[in-house]
mmCIF file of the N, C-alpha and C atoms, coordinates in Angstrom:
data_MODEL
# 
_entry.id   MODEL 
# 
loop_
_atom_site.group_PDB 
_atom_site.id 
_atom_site.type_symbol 
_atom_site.label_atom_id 
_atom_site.label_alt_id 
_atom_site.label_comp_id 
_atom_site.label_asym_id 
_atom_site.label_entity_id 
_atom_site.label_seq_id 
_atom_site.pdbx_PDB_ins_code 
_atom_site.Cartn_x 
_atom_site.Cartn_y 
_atom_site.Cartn_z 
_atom_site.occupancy 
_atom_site.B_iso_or_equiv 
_atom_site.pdbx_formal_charge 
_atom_site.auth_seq_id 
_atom_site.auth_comp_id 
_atom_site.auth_asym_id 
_atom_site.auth_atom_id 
_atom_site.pdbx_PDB_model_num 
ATOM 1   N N  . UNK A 1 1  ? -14.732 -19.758 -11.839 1.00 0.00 ? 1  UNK A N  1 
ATOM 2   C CA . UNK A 1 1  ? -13.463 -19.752 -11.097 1.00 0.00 ? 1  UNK A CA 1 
ATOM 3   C C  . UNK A 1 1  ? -13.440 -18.543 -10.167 1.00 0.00 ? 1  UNK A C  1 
ATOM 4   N N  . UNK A 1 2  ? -13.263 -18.829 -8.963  1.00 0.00 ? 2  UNK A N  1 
ATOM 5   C CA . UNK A 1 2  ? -13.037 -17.689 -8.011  1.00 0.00 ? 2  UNK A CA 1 
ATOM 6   C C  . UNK A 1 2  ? -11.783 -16.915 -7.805  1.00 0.00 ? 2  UNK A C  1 
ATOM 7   N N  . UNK A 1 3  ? -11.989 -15.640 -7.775  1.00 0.00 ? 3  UNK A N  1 
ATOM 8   C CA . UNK A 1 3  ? -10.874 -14.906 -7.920  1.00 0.00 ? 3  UNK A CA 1 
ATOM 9   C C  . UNK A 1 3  ? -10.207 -14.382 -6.167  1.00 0.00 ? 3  UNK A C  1 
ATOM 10  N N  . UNK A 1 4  ? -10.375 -15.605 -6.034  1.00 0.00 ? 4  UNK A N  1 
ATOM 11  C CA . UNK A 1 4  ? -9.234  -15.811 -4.226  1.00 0.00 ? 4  UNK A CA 1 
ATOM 12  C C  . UNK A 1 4  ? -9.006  -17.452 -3.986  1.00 0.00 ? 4  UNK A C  1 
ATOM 13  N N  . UNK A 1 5  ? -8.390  -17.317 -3.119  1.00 0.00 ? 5  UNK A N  1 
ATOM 14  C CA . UNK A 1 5  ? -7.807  -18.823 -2.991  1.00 0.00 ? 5  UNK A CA 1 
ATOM 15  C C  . UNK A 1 5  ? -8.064  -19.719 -2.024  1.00 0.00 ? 5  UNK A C  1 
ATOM 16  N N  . UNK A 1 6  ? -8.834  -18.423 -0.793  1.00 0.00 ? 6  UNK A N  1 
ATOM 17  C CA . UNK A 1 6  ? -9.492  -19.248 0.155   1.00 0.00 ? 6  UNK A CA 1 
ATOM 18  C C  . UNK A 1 6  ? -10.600 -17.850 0.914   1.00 0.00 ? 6  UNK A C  1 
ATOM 19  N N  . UNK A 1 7  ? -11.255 -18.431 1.651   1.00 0.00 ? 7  UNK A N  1 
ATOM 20  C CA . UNK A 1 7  ? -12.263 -17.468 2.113   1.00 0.00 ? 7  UNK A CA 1 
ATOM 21  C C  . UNK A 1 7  ? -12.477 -17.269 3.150   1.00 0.00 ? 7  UNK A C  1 
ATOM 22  N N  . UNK A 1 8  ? -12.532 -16.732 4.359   1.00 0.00 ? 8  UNK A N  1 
ATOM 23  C CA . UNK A 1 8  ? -12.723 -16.288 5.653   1.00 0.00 ? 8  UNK A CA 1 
ATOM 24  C C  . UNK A 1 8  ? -13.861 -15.676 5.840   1.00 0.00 ? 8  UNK A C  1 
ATOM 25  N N  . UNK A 1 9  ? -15.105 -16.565 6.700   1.00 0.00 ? 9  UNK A N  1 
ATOM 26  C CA . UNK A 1 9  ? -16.061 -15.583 6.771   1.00 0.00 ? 9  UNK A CA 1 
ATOM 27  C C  . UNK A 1 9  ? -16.393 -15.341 8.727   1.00 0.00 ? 9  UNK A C  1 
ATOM 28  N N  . UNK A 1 10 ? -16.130 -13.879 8.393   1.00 0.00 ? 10 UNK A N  1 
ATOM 29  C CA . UNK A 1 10 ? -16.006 -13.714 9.858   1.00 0.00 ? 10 UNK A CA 1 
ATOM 30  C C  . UNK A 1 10 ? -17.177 -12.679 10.026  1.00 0.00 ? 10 UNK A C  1 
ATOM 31  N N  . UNK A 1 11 ? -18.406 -13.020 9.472   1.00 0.00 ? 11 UNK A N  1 
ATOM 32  C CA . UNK A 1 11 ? -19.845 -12.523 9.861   1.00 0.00 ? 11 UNK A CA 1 
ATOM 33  C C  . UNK A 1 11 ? -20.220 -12.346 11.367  1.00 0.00 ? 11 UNK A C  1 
ATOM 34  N N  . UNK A 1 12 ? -20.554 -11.408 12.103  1.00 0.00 ? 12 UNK A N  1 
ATOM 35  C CA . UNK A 1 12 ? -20.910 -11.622 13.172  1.00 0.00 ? 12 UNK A CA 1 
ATOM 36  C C  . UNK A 1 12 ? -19.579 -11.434 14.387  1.00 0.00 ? 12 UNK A C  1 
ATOM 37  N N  . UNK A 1 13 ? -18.821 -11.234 13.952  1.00 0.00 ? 13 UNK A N  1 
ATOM 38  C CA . UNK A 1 13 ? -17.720 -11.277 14.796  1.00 0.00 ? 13 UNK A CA 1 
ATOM 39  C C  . UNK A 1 13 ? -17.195 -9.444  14.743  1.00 0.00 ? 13 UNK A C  1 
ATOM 40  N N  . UNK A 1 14 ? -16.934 -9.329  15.585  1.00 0.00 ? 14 UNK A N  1 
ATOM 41  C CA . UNK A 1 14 ? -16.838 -7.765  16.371  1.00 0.00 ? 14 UNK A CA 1 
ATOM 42  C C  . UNK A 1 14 ? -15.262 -7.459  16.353  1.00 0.00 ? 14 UNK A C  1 
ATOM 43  N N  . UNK A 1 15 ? -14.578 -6.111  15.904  1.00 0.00 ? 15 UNK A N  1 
ATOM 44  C CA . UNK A 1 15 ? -13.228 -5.846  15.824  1.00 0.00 ? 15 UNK A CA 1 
ATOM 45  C C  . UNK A 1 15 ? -12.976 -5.875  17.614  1.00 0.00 ? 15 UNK A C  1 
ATOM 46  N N  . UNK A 1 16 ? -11.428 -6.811  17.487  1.00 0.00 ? 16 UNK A N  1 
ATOM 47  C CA . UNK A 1 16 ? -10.204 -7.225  16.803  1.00 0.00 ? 16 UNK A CA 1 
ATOM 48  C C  . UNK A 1 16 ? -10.447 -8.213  15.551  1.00 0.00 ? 16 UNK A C  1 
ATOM 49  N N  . UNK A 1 17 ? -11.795 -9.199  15.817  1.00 0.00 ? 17 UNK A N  1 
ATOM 50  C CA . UNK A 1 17 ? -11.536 -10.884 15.723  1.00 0.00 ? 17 UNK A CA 1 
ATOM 51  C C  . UNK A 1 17 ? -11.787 -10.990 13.994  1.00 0.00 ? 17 UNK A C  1 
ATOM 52  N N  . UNK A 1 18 ? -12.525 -10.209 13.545  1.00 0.00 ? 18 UNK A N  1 
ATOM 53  C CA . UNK A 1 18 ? -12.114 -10.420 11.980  1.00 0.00 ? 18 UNK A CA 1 
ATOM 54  C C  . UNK A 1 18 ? -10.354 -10.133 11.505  1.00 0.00 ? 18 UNK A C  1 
ATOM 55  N N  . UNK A 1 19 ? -10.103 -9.401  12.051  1.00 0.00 ? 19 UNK A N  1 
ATOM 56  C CA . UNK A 1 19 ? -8.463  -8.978  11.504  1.00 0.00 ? 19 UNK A CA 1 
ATOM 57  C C  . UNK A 1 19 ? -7.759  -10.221 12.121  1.00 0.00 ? 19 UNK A C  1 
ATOM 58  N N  . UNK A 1 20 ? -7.780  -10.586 13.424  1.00 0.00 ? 20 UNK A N  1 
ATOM 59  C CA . UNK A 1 20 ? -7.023  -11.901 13.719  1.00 0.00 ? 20 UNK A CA 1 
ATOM 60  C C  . UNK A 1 20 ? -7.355  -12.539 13.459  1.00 0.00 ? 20 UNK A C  1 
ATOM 61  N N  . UNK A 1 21 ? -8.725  -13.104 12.429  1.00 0.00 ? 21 UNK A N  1 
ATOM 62  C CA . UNK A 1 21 ? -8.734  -14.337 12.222  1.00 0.00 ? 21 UNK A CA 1 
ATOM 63  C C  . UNK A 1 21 ? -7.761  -14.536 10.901  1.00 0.00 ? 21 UNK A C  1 
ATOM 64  N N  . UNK A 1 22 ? -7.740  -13.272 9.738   1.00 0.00 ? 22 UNK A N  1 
ATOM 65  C CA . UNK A 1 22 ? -7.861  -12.930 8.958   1.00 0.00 ? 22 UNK A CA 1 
ATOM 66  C C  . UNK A 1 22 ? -6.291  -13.369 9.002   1.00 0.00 ? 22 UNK A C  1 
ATOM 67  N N  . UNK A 1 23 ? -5.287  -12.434 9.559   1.00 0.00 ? 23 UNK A N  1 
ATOM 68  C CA . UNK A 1 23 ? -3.956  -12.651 10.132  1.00 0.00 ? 23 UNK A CA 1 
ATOM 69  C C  . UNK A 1 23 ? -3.610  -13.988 10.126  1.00 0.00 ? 23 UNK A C  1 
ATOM 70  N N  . UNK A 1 24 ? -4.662  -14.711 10.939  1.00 0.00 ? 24 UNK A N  1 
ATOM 71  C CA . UNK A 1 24 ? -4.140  -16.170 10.822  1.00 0.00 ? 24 UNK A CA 1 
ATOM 72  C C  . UNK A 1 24 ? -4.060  -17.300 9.568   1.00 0.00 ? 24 UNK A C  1 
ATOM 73  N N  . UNK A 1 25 ? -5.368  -16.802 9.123   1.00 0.00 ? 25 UNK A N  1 
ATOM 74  C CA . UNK A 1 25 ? -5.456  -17.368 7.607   1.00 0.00 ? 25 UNK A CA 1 
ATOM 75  C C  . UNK A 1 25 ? -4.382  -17.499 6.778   1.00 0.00 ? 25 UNK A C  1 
ATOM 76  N N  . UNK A 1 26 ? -4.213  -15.585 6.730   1.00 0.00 ? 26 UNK A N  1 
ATOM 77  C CA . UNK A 1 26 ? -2.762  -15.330 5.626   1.00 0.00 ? 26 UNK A CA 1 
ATOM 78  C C  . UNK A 1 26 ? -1.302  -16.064 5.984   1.00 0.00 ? 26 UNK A C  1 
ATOM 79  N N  . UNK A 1 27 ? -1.121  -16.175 7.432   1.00 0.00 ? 27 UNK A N  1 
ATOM 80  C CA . UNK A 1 27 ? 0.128   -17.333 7.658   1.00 0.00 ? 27 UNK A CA 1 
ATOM 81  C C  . UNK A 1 27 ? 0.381   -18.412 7.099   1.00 0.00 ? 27 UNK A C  1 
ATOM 82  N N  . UNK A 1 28 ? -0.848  -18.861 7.127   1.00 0.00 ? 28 UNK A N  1 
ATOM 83  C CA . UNK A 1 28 ? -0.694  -20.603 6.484   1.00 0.00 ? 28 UNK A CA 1 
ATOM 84  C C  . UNK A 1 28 ? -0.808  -20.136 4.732   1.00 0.00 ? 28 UNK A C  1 
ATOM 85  N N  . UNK A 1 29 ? -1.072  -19.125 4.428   1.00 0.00 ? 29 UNK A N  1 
ATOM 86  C CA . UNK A 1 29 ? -1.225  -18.941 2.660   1.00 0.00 ? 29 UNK A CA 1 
ATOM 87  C C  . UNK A 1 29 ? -0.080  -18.591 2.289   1.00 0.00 ? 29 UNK A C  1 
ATOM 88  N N  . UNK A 1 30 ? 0.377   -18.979 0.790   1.00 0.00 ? 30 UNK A N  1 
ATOM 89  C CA . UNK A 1 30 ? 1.552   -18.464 0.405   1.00 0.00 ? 30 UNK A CA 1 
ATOM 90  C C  . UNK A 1 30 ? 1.554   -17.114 -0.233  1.00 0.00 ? 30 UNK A C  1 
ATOM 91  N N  . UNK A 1 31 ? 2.670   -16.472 -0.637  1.00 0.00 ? 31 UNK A N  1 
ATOM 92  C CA . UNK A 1 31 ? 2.857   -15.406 -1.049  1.00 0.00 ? 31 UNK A CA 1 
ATOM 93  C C  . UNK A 1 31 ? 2.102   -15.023 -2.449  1.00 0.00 ? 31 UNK A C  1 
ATOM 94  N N  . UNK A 1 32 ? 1.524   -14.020 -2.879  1.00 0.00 ? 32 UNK A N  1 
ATOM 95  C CA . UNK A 1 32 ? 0.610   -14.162 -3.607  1.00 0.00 ? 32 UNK A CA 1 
ATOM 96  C C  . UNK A 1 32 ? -0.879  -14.565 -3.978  1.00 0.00 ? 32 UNK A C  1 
ATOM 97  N N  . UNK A 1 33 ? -1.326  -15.723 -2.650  1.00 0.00 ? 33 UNK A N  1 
ATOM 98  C CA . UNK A 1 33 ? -2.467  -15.768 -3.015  1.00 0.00 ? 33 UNK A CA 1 
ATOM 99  C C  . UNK A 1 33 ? -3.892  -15.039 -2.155  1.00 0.00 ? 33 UNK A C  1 
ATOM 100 N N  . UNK A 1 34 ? -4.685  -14.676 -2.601  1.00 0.00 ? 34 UNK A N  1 
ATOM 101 C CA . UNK A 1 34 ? -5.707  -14.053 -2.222  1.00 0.00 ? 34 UNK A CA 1 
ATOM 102 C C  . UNK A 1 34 ? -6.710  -14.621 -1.094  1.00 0.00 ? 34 UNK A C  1 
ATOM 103 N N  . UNK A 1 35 ? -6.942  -13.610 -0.465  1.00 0.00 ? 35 UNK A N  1 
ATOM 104 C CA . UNK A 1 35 ? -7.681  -14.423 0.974   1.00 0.00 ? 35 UNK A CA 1 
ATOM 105 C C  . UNK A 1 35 ? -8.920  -12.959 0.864   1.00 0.00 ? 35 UNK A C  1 
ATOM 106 N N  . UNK A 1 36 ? -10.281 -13.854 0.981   1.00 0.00 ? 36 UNK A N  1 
ATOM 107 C CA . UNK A 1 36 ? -11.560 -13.228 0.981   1.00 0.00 ? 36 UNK A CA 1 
ATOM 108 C C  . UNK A 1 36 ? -12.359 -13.262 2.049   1.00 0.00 ? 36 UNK A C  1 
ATOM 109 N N  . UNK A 1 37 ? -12.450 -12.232 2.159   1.00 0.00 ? 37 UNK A N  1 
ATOM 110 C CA . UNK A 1 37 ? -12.944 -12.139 3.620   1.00 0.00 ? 37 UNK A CA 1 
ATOM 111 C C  . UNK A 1 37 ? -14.242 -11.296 3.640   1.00 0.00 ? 37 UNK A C  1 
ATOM 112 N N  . UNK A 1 38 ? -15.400 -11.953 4.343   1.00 0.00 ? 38 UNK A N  1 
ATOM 113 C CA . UNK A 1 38 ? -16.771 -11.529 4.614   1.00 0.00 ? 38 UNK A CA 1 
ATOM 114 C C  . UNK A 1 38 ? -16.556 -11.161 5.998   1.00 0.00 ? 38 UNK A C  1 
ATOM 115 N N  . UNK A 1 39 ? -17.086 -9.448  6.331   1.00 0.00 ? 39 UNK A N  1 
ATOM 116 C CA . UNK A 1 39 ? -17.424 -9.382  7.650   1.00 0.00 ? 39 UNK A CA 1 
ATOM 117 C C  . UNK A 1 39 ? -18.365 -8.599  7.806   1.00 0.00 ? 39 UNK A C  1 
ATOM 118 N N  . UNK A 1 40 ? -19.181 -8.398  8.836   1.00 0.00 ? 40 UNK A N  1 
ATOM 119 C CA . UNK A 1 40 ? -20.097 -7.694  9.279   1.00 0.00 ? 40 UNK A CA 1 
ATOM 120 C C  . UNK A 1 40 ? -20.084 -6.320  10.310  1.00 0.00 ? 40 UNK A C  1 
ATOM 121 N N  . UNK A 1 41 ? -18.945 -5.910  10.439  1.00 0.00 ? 41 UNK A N  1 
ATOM 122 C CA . UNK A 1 41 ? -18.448 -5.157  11.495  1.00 0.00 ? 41 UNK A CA 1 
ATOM 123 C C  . UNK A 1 41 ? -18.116 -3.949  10.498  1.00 0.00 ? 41 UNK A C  1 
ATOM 124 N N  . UNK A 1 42 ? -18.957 -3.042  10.978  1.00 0.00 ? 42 UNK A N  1 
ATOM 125 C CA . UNK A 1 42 ? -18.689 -1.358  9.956   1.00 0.00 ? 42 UNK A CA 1 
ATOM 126 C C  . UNK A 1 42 ? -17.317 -1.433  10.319  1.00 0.00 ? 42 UNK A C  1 
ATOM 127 N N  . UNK A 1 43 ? -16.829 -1.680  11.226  1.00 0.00 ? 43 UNK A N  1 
ATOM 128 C CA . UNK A 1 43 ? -15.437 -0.821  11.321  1.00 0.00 ? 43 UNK A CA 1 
ATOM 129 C C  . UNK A 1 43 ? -14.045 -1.455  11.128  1.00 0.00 ? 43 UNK A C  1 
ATOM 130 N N  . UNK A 1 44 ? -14.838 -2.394  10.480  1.00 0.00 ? 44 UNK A N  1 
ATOM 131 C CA . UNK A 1 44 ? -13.573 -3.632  9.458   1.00 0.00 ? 44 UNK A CA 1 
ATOM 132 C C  . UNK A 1 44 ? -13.337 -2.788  8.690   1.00 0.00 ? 44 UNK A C  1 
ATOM 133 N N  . UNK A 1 45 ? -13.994 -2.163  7.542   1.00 0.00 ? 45 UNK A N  1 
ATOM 134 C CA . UNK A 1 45 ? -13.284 -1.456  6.573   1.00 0.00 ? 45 UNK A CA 1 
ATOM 135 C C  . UNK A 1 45 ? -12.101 -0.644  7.441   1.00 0.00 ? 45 UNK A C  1 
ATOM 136 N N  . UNK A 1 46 ? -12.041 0.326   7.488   1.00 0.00 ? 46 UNK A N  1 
ATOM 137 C CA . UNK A 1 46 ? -10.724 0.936   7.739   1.00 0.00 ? 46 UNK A CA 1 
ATOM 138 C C  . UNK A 1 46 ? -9.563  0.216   9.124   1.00 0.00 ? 46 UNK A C  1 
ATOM 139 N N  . UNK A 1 47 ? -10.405 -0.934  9.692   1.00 0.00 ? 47 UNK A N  1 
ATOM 140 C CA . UNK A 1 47 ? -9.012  -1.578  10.587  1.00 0.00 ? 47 UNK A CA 1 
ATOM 141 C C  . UNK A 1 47 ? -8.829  -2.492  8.789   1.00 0.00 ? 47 UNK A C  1 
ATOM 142 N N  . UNK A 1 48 ? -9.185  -3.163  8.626   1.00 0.00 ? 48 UNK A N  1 
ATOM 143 C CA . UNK A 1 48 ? -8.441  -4.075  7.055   1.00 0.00 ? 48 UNK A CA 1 
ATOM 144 C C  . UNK A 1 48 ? -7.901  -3.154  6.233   1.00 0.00 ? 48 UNK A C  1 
ATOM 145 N N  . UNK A 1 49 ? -7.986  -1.738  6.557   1.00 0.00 ? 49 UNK A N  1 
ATOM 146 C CA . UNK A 1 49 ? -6.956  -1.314  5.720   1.00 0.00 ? 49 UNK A CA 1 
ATOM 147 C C  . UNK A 1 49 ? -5.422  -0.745  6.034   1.00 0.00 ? 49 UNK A C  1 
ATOM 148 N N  . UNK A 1 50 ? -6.084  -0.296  7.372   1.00 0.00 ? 50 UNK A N  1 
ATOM 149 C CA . UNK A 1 50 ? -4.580  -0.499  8.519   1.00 0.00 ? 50 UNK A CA 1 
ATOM 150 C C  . UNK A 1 50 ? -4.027  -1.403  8.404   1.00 0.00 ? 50 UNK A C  1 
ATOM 151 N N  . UNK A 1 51 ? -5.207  -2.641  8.495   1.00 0.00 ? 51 UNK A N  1 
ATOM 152 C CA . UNK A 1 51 ? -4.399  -3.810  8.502   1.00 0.00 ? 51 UNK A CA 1 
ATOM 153 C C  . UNK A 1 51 ? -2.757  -4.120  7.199   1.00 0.00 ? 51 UNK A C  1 
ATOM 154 N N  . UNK A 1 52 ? -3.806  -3.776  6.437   1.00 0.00 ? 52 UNK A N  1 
ATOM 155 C CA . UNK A 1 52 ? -2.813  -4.030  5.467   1.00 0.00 ? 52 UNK A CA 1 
ATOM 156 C C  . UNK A 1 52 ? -1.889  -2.929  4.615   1.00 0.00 ? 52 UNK A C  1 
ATOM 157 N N  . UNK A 1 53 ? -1.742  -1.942  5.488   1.00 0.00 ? 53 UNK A N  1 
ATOM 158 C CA . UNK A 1 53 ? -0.557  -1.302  5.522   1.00 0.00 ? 53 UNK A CA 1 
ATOM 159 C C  . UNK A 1 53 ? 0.497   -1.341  6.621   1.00 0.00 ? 53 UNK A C  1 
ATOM 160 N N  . UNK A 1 54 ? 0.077   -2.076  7.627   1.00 0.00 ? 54 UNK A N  1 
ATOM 161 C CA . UNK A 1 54 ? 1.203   -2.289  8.474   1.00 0.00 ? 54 UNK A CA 1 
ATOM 162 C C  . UNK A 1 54 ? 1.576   -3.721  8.005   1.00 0.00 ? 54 UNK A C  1 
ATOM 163 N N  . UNK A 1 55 ? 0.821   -4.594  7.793   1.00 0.00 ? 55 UNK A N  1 
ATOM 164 C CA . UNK A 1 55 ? 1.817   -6.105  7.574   1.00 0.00 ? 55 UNK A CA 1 
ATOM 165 C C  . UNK A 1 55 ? 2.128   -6.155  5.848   1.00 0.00 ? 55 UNK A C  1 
ATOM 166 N N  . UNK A 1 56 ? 1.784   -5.018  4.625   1.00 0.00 ? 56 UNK A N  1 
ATOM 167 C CA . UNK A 1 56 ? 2.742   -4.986  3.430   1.00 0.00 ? 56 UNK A CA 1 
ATOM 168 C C  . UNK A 1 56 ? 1.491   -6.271  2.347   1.00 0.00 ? 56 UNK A C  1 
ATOM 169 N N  . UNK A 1 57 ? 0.774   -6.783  3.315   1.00 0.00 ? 57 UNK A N  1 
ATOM 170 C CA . UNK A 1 57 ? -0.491  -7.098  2.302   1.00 0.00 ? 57 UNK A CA 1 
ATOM 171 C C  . UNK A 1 57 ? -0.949  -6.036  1.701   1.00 0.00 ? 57 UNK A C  1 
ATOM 172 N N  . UNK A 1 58 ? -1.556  -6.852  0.420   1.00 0.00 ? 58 UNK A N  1 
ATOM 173 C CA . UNK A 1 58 ? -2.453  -5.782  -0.628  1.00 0.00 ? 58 UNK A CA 1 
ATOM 174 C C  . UNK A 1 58 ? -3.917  -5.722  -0.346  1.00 0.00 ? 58 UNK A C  1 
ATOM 175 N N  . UNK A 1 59 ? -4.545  -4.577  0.028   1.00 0.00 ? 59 UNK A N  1 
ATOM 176 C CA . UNK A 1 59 ? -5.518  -4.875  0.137   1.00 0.00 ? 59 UNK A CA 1 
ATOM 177 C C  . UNK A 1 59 ? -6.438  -4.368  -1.232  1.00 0.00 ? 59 UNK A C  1 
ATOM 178 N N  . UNK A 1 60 ? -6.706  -5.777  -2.444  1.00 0.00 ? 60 UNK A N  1 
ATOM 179 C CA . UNK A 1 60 ? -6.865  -5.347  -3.624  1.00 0.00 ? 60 UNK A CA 1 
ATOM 180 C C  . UNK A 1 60 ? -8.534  -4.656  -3.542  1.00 0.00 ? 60 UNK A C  1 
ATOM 181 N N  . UNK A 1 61 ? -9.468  -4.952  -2.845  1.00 0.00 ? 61 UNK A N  1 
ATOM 182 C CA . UNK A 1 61 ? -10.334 -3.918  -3.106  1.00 0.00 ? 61 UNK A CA 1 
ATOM 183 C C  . UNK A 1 61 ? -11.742 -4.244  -1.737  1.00 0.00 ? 61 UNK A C  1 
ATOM 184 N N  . UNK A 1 62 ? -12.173 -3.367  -1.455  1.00 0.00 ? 62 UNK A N  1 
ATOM 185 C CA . UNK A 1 62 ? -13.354 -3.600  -0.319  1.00 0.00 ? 62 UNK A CA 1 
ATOM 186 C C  . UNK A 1 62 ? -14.746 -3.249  -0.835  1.00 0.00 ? 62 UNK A C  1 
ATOM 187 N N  . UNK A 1 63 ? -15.587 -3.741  -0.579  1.00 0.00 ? 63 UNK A N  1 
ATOM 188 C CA . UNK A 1 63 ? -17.064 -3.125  -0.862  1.00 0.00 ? 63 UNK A CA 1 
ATOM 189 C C  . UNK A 1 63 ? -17.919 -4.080  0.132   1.00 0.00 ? 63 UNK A C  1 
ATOM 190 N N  . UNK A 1 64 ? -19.080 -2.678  0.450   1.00 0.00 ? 64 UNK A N  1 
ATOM 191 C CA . UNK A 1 64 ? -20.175 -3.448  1.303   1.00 0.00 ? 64 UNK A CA 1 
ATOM 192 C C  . UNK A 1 64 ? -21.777 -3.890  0.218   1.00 0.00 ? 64 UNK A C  1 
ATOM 193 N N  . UNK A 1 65 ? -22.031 -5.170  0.772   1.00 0.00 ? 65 UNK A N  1 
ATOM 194 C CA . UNK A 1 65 ? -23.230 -5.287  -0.072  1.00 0.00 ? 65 UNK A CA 1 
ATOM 195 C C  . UNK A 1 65 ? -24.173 -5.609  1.084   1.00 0.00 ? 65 UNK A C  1 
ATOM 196 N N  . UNK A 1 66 ? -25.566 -5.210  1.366   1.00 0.00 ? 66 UNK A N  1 
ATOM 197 C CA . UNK A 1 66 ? -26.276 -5.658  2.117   1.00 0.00 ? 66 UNK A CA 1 
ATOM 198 C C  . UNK A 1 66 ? -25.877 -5.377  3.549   1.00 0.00 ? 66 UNK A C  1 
ATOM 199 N N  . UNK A 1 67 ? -25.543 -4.265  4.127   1.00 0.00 ? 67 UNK A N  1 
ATOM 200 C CA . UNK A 1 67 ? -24.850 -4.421  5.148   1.00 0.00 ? 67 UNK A CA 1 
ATOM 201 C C  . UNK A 1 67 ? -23.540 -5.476  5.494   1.00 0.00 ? 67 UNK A C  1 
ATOM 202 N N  . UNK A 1 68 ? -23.077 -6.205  4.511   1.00 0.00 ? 68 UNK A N  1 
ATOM 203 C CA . UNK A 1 68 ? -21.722 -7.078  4.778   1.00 0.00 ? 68 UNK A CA 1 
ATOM 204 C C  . UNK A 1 68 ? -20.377 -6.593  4.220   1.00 0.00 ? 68 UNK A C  1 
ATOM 205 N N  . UNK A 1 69 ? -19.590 -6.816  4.568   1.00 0.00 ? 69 UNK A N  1 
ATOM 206 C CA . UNK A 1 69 ? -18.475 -6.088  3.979   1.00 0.00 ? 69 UNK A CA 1 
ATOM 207 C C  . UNK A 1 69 ? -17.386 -6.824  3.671   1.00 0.00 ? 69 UNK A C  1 
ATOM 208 N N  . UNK A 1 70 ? -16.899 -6.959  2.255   1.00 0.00 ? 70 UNK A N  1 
ATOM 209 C CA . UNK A 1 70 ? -16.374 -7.739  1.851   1.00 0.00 ? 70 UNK A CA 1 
ATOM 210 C C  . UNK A 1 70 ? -15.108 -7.586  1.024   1.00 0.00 ? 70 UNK A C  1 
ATOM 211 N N  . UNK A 1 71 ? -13.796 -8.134  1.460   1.00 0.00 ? 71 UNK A N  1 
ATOM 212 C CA . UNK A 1 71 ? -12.211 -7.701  1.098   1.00 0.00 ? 71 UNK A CA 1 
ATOM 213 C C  . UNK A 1 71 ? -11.629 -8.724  0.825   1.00 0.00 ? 71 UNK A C  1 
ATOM 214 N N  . UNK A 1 72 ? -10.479 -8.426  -0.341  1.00 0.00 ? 72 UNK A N  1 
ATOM 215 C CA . UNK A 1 72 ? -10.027 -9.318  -1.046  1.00 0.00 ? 72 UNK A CA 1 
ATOM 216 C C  . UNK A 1 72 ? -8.451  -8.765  -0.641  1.00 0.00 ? 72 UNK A C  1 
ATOM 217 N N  . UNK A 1 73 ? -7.495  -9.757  0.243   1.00 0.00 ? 73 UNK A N  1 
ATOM 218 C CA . UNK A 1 73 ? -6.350  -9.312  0.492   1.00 0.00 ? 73 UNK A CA 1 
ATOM 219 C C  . UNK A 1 73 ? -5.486  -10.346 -0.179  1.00 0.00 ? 73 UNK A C  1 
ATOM 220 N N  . UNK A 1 74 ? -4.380  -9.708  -0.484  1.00 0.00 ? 74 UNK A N  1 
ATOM 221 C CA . UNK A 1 74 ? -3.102  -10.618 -1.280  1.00 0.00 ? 74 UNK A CA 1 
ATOM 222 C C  . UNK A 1 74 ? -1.992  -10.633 -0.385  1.00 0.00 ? 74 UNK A C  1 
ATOM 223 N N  . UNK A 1 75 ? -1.954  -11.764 -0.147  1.00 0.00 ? 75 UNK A N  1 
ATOM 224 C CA . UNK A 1 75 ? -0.655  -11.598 0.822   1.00 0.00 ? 75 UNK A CA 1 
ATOM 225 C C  . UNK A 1 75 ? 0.934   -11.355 -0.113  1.00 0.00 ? 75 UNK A C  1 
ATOM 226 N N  . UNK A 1 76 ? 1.533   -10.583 0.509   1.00 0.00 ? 76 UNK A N  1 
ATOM 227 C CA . UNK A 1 76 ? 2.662   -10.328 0.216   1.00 0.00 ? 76 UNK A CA 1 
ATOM 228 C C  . UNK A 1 76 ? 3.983   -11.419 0.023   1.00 0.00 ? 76 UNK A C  1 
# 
């Protein structure tokens, strides 16, 4: 059983476009459930964490494996 509810993989894609895709995802998700997100862009970690102190998502935890970088957000 996977511990998110849907997955976003935005490999290859260059900041803004992981956070807006990411943004868009969480709209259509309801409150509470977890959205996982694969990206490849070093500098996702700290915009996904901006991210989710300005829109009140949780951002429950980040880690890179292999050069990929990978976040588990809860929408609010």
């Amino acid at each position: 059983m996977a511990d998110f509810n849907q997955e976003l993989d935005a490999s290859g894609l260059n900041c803004p476009l992981p956070i807006l895709r990411a943004k868009k995802t969480l709209t259509g998700m309801e409150s509470g459930q977890v959205l996982h997100v694969i990206a490849t862009d070093p500098g996702s970690v700290k915009d996904f964490d901006a991210f989710a102190k300005q829109t009140g998502n949780e951002l429950l935890d980040s880690r890179e494996e292999g050069g990929k970088f990978f976040f588990r957000i809860q929408k609010s």
